[in-house]
C-alpha positions as CSV (number, residue, x, y, z in Angstrom):
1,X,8.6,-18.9,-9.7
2,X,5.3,-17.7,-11.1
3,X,3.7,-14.6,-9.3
4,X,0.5,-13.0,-9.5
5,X,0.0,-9.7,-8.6
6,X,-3.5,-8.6,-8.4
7,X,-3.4,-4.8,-8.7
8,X,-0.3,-4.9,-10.9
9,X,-0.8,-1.1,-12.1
10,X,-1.8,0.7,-8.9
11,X,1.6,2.3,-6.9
12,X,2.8,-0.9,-5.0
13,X,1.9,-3.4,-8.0
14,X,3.6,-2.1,-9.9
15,X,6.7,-1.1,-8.6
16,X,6.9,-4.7,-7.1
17,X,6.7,-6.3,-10.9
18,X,9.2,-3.8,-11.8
19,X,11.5,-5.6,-8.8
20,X,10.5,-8.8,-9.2
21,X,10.6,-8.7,-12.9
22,X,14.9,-7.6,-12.7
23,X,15.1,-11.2,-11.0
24,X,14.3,-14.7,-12.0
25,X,10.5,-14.6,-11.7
26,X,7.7,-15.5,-14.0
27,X,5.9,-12.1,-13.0
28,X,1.9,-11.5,-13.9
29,X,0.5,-7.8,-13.7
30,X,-3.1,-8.7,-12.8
31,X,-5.3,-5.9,-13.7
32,X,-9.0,-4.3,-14.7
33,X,-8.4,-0.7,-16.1
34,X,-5.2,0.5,-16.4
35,X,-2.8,-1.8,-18.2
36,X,0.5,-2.0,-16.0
37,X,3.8,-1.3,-16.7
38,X,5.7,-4.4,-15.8
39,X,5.6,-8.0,-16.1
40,X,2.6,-10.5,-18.3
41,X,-0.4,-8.5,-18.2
42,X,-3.2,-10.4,-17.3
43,X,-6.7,-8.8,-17.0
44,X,-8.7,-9.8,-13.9
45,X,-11.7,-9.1,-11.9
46,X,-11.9,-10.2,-8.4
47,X,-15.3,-9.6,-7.8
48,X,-15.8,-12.2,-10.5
49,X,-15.5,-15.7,-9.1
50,X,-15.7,-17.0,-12.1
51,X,-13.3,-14.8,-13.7
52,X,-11.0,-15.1,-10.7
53,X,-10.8,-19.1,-11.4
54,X,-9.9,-19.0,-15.0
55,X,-7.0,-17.0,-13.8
56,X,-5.7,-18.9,-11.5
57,X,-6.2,-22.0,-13.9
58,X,-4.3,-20.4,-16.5
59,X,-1.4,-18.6,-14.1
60,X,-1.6,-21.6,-11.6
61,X,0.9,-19.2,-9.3
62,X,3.5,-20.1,-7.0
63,X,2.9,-16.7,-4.7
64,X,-0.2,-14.4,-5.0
65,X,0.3,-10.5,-3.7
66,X,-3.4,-9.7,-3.3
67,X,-3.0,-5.6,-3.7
68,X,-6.1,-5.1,-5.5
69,X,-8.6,-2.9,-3.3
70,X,-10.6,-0.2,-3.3
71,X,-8.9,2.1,-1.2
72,X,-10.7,5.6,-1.6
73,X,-11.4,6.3,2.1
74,X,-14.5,8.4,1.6
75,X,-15.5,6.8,-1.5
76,X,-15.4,3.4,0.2
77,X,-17.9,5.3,3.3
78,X,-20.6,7.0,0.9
79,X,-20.4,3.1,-1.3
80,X,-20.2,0.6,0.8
81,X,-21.5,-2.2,-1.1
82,X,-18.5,-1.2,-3.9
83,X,-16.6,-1.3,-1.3
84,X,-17.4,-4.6,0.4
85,X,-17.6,-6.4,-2.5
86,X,-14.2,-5.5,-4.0
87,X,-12.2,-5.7,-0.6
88,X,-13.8,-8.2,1.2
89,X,-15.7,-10.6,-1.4
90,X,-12.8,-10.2,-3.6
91,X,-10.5,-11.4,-1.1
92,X,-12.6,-14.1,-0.5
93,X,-12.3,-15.2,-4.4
94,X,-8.8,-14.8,-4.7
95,X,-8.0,-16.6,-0.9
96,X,-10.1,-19.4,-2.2
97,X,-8.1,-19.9,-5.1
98,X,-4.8,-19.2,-3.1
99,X,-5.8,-22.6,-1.2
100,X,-7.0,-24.5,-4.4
101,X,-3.9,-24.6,-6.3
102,X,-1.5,-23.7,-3.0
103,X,-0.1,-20.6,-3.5
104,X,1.7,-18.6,-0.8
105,X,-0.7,-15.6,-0.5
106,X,0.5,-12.4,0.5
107,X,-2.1,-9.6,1.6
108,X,-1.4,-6.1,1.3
109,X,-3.5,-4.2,3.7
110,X,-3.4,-0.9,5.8
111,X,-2.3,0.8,8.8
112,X,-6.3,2.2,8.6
113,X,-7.1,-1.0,10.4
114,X,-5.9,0.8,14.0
115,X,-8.5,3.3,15.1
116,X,-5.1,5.8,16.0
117,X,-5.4,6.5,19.5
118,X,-2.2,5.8,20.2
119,X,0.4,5.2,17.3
120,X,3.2,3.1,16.4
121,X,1.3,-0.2,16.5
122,X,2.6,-3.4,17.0
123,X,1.3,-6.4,15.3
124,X,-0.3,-7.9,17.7
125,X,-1.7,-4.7,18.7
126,X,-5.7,-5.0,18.6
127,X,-7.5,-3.7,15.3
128,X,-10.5,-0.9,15.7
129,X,-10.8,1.0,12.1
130,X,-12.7,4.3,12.6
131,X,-13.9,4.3,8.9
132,X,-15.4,1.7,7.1
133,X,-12.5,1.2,4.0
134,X,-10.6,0.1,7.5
135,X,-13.4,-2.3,8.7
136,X,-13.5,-3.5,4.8
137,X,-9.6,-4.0,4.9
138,X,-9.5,-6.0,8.1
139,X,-12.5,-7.8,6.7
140,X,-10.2,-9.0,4.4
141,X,-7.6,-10.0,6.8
142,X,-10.2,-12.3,8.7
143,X,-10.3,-14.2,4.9
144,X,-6.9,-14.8,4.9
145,X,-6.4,-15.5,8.5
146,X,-9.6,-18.3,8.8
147,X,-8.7,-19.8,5.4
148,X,-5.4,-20.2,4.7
149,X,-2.4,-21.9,6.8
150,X,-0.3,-20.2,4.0
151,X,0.2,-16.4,4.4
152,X,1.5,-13.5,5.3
153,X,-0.4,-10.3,5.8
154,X,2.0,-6.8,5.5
155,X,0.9,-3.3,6.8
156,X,2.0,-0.4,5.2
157,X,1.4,3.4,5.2
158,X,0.8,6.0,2.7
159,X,2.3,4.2,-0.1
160,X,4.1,6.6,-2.5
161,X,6.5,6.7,-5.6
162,X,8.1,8.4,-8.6
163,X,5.1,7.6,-10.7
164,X,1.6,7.9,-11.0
165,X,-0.4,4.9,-10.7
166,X,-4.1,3.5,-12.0
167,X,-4.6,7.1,-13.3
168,X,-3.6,9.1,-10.1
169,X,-1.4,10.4,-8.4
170,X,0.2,10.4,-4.8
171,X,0.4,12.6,-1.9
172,X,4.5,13.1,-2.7
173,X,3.9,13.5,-6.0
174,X,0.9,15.8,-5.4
175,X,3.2,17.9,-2.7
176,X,6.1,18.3,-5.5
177,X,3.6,19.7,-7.9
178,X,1.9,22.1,-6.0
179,X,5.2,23.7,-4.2
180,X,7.0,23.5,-7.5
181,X,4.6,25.4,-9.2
182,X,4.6,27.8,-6.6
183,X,1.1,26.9,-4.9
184,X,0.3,27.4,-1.2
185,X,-0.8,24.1,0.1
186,X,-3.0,23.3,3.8
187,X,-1.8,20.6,5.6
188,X,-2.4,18.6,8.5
189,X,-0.3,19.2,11.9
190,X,-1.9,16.5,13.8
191,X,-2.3,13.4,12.1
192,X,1.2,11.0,12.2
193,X,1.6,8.8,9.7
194,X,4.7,6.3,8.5
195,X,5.4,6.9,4.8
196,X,6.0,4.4,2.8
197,X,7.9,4.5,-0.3
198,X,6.9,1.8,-3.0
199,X,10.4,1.1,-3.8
200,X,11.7,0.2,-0.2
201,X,8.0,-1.9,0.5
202,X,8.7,-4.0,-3.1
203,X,12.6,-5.2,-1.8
204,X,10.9,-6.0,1.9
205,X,7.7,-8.0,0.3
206,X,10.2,-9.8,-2.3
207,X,12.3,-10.7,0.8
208,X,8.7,-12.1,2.3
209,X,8.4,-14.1,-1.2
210,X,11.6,-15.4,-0.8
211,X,11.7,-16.5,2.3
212,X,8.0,-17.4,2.5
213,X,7.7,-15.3,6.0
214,X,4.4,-16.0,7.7
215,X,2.3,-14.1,10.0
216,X,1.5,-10.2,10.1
217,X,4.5,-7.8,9.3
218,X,4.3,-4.0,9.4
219,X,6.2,-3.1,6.4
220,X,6.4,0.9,6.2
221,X,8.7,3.7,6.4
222,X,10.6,3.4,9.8
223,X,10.1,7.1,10.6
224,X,6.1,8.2,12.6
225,X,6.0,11.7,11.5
226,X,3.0,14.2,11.1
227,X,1.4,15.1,7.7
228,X,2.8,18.6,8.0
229,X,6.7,17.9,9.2
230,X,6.6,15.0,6.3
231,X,5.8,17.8,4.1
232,X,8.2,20.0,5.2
233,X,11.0,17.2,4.6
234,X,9.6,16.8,0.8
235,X,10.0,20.2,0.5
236,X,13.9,20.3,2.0
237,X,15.2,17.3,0.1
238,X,13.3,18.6,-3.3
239,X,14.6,22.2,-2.3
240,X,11.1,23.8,-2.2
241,X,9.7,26.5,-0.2
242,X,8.6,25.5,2.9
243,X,6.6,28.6,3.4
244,X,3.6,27.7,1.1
245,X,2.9,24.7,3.4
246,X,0.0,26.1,5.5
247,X,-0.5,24.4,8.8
248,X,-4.3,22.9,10.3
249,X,-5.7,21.0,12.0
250,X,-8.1,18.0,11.4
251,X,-11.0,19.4,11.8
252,X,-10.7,21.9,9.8
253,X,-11.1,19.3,7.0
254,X,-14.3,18.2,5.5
255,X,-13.8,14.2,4.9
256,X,-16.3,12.4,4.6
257,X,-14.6,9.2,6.4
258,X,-13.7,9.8,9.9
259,X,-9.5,9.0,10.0
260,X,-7.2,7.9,12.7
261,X,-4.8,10.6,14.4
262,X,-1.8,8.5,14.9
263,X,-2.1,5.2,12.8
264,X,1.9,5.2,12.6
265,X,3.2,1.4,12.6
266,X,5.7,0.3,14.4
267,X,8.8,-1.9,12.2
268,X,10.5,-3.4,15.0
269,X,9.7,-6.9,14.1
270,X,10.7,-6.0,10.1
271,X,14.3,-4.6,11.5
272,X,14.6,-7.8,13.8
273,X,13.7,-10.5,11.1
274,X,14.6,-9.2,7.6
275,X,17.7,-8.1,5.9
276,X,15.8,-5.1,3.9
277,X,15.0,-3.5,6.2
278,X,12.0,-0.1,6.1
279,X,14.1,2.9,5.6
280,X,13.8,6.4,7.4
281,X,11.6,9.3,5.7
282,X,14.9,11.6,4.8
283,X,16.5,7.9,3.2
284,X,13.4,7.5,1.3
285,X,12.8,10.7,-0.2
286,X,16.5,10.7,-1.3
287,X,15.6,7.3,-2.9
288,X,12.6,9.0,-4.5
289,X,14.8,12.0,-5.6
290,X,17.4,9.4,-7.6
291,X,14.1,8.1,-9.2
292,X,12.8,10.8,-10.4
293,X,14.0,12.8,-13.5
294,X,14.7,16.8,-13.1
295,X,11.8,17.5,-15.7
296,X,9.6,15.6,-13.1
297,X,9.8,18.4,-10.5
């Protein structure tokens, strides 16, 4: 089976070639900066129709995983025409494509799309994003949705893993650094989340290949948890002291992009239907621990 991954060296893209790789797929690492890791890389540039075409005329893939996005929150609110063009026009490329040469697309997007006044969303819950890199991300939903009869849309949360990605790195990784090296850090008490680690998202979205599962799945950590007690579980499973976490609120913050309180997801339709199912936060961080090397933390 030939894949295309479009973001194949940011954290998900690359973990999933890694997985998809170790079985019997045909795996390309689409990218536009940072060469990836895993599988054929193939640059691309989705806001490129043109660019986008040749692509798919040379891949001519079996599945896409659309993961490619620009997903700096504030960034995407101070430029918005970036920020339309890659999330929402580039969708539009690559879904056109998708249907062209029949491809089962999958379409990563984001629990952002849920304006978080009241958590652990459903599916068929009602989307309001609060900032525009959610209205951009839903934007590209509506794409997928009103143009293809083949998909399958998957929500996760906080996506993280045991190595940096496009040249960054991630909130876990971010929180082992600073408490390893002794660092007091300020964290949010009231803002719940459902962490998702890349590893645990790659099995569930290669089970969605497989099995070609249609329709909108929530595919994140199993666990709704604030910023702050999250934290305080990195710090207990990497053995770090708690006491440098520094507790605040919200608004004590100075983003520039409004975000949702509670945009936690709710997995019960990913327990129900597959057989990997999303894992708890203290199951994935003991995943991420195993991953990890002891010169890494």
């Amino acid at each position: 089976m030939r894949v295309l991954i479009t973001g194949g060296s940011g954290l998900f893209g690359s973990k999933l070639a890694e997985v998809l790789a170790e079985s019997d797929y045909h795996v390309y690492s689409g990218y536009l900066e940072h060469v990836p890791t895993h599988g054929e890389k193939i640059r691309i540039d989705i806001t490129d129709e043109g660019n986008v075409e040749r692509v798919f005329n040379r891949v001519r893939p079996d599945v896409v995983v659309h993961a490619a996005a620009f997903t700096n929150v504030d960034k995407c609110e101070l430029e918005r025409e970036i920020a339309y063009k890659v999330n929402v026009i580039g969708t539009r490329y690559v879904v056109n494509n998708a249907r062209k040469y029949s491809s089962f697309l999958v379409y990563v997007s984001t629990d952002y799309v849920f304006d978080g006044s009241k958590g652990l969303y459903r599916e068929k819950d009602e989307p309001n994003p609060v900032n525009y890199y959610g209205y951009t991300k839903l934007m590209g939903e509506y794409e997928v949705i009103n143009n293809l009869s083949e998909y399958c849309i998957v929500r996760p949360s906080v996506i993280y893993g045991s190595t940096p990605a496009s040249g960054k790195t991630n909130f876990v990784l971010w929180v082992i650094d600073k408490l390893s090296g002794g660092e007091r850090i300020k964290i949010v008490v009231d803002q719940w989340i459902s962490p998702t680690l890349n590893t645990n998202l790659s099995v569930m979205v290669k089970e969605v290949i497989e099995r070609k599962l249609s329709g909108i799945f929530h595919l994140s950590g199993a666990t709704r948890i604030s910023r702050f007690d999250f934290v305080k579980a990195i710090a207990k499973v990497f053995d770090l002291e708690v006491e440098l976490v520094i507790p605040i609120s919200m608004d004590q913050l100075s983003w520039v992009a409004k975000r949702p309180r509670d945009s936690s997801l709710d997995v019960s339709k990913a327990m129900k239907v597959l057989r990997n199912k999303p894992l708890d936060v203290e199951a994935s961080l003991n995943i991420l621990k195993g991953e990890l090397s002891p010169i890494n933390y």
